[in-house]
C-alpha positions in Angstrom: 93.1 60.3 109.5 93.9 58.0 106.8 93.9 60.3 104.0 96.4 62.0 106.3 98.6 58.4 106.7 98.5 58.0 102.8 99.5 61.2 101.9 102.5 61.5 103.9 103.8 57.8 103.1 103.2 58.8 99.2 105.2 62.2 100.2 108.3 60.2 101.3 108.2 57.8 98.6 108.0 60.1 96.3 110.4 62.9 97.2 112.9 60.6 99.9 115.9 61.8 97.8 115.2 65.7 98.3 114.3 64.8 101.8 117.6 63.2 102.6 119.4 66.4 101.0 118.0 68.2 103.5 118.8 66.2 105.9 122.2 66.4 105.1 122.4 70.1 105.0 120.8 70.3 108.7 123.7 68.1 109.8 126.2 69.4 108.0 124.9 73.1 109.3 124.6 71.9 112.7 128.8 69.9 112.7 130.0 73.3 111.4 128.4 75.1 114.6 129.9 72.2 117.0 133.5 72.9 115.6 133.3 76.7 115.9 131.6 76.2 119.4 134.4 73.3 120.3 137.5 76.1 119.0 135.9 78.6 120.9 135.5 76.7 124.0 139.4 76.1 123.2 140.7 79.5 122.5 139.0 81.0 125.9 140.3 81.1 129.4 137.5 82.7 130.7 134.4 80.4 132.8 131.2 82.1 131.5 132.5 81.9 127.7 133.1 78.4 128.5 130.0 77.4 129.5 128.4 79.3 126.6 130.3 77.7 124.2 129.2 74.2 126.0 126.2 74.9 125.8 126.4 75.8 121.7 128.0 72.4 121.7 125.1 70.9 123.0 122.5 72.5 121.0 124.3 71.3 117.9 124.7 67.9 119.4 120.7 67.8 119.5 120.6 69.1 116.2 123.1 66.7 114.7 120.8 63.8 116.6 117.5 65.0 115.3 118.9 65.2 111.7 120.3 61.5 111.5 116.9 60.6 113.4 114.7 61.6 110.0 116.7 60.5 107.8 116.3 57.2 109.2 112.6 57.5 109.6 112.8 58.1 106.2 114.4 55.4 105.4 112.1 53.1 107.4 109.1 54.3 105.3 110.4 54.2 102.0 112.2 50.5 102.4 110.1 48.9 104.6 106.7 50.3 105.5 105.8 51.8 101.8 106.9 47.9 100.0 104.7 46.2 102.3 101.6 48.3 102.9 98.7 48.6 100.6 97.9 52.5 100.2 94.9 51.9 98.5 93.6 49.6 101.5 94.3 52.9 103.7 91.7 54.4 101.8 88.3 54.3 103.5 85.7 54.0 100.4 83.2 57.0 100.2 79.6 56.2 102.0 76.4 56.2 99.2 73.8 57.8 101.0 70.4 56.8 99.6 67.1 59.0 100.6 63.5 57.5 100.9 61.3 60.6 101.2 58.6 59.7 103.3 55.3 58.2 102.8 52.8 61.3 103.6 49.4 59.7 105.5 46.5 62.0 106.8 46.4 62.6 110.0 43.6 60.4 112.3 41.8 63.0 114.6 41.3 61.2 118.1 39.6 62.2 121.2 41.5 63.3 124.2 39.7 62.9 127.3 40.5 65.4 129.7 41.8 64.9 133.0 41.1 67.1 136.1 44.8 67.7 137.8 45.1 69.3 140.8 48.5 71.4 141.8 49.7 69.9 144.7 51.0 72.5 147.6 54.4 73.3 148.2 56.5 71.5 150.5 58.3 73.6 152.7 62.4 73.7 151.8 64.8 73.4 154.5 66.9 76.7 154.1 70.9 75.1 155.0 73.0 76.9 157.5 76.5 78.3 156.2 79.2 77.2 158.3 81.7 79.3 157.9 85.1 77.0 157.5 88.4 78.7 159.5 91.7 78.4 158.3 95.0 79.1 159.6 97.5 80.8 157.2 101.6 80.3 158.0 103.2 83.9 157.2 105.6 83.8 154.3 109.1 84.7 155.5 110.2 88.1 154.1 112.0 87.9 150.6 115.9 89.1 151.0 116.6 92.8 150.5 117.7 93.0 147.0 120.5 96.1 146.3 120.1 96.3 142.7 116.5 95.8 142.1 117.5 94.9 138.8 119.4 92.0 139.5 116.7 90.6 142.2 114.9 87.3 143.5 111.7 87.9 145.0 110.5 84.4 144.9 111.6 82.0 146.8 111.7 84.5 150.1 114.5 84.0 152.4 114.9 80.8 154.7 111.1 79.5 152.9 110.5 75.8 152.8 110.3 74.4 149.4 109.3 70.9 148.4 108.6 69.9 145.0 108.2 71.3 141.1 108.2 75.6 142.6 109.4 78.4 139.9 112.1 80.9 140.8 110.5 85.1 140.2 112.0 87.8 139.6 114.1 90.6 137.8 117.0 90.1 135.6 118.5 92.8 132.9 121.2 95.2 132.8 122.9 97.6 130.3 123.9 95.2 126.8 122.6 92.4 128.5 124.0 89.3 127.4 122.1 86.4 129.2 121.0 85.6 132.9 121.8 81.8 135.0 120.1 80.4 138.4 122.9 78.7 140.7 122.5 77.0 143.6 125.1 75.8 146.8 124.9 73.4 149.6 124.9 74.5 153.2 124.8 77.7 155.5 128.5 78.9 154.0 129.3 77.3 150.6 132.3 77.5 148.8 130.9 76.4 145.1 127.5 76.9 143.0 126.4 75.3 140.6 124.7 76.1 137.3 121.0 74.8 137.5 119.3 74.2 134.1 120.4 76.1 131.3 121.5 80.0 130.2 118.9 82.1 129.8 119.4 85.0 126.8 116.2 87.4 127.7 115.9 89.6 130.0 113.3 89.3 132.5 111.7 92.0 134.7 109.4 91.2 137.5 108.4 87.2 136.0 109.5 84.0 136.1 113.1 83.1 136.0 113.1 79.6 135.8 111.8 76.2 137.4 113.0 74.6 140.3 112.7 71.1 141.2 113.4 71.2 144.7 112.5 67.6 144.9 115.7 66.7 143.0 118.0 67.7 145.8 118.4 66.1 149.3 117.1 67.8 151.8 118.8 70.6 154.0 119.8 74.1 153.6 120.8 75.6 150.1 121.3 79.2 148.4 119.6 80.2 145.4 122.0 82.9 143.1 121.1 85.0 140.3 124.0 86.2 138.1 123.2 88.9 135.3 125.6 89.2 132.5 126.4 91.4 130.2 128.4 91.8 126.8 131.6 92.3 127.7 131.2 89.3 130.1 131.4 91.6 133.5 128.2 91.3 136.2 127.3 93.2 139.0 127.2 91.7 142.5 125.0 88.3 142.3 121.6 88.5 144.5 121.5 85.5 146.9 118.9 84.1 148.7 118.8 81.1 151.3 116.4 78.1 150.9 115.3 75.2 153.0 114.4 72.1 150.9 112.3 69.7 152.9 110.7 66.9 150.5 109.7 64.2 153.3 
């Protein structure tokens, strides 16, 4: 472990300048995709390609964030931790092992009396009943009928209860598929979903779509939408499902 400490604070030290090139490049990298996601976001008038190039913005925010983050980790080790720690102290010294080989004595033959033992009878083992344990199981409400089995959730099943962290199964691909998204609305007849989580850019068939925290929302009745898109930006009809979310 400290072999490991000392060679990474000797690393910085000695190559912080190439490090902080790198640095650079990752950011710069990372500014020129924010601008081309920013003019794109822009120069669209269409929702989906929107929210794609949002998302792009984001990704290059992180980026941008986790560059400027080493370089100042860098900078802490080079300025502050490597002028003020001893490496050398870091540096557990190497063990001397010294062997004795040992003192060979002849062996003292003693008597061993010999004991009569007896092997006393087996006690008779109470054999346990089984109980058998009952359980009653709730049915699981029928999933919704999907049209296009290709565009299809199959889990969570219509009107099912859901309460904390559950994952949202299914099928999602088409022709030039593009990407997938989960939405979600409030109420038996809503007029506006929204995106949950981010775009998802494989296609899935018969897995896991995505998480759900269910006990992020109040409680009360939502609907669950999968939209499959392709690359021209045109989707078939979305599958819907209604939910019940009931944390308390």
């Amino acid at each position: 472990m400290f072999d490991i400490v000392t060679s990474l604070l000797e690393f910085v030290d000695q190559y912080a300048p190439w490090l902080y090139v790198a640095c650079a490049l990752v950011a710069l990298y990372y500014v020129r995709q924010y601008l081309v996601a920013h003019r794109e976001r822009s120069s669209t008038i269409f929702t989906i390609e929107k929210e794609i190039a949002v998302h792009h913005q984001g990704k290059a925010m992180s980026g941008i964030g986790i560059a400027l983050g080493i370089a100042a980790v860098i900078t802490a080790v080079k300025y502050y931790v490597v002028p003020n720690v001893d490496v050398a102290q870091l540096t557990p010294p190497t063990p001397t092992i010294t062997f004795t080989p040992p003192t060979r004595q002849p062996p003292t033959p003693t008597a061993t009396p010999v004991t009569p033992t007896t092997t006393p009878r087996p006690r008779p083992t109470a054999v346990p009943v089984a109980t058998v344990r009952t359980s009653t199981l709730t049915p699981t409400p029928p999933a919704a009928a999907c049209s296009n089995r290709d565009v299809c959730i199959t889990s969570p099943a219509a009107n099912e209860i859901l309460s904390g962290n559950v994952v949202v199964v299914g099928t999602a691909r088409t022709d030039r598929f593009q990407f997938y998204k989960i939405e979600y609305a409030v109420g038996e007849n809503p007029t506006g979903w929204n995106v949950y989580g981010d775009l998802h850019y494989q296609p899935v068939a018969d897995g896991i779509l995505a998480p759900f925290d269910a006990s992020a929302l109040p409680d009360g009745v939502y609907w669950l939408q999968l939209v499959v898109v392709d690359e021209t930006g045109n989707f078939d009809p979305p599958h819907r499902v209604r939910i019940i979310i009931q944390n308390s």
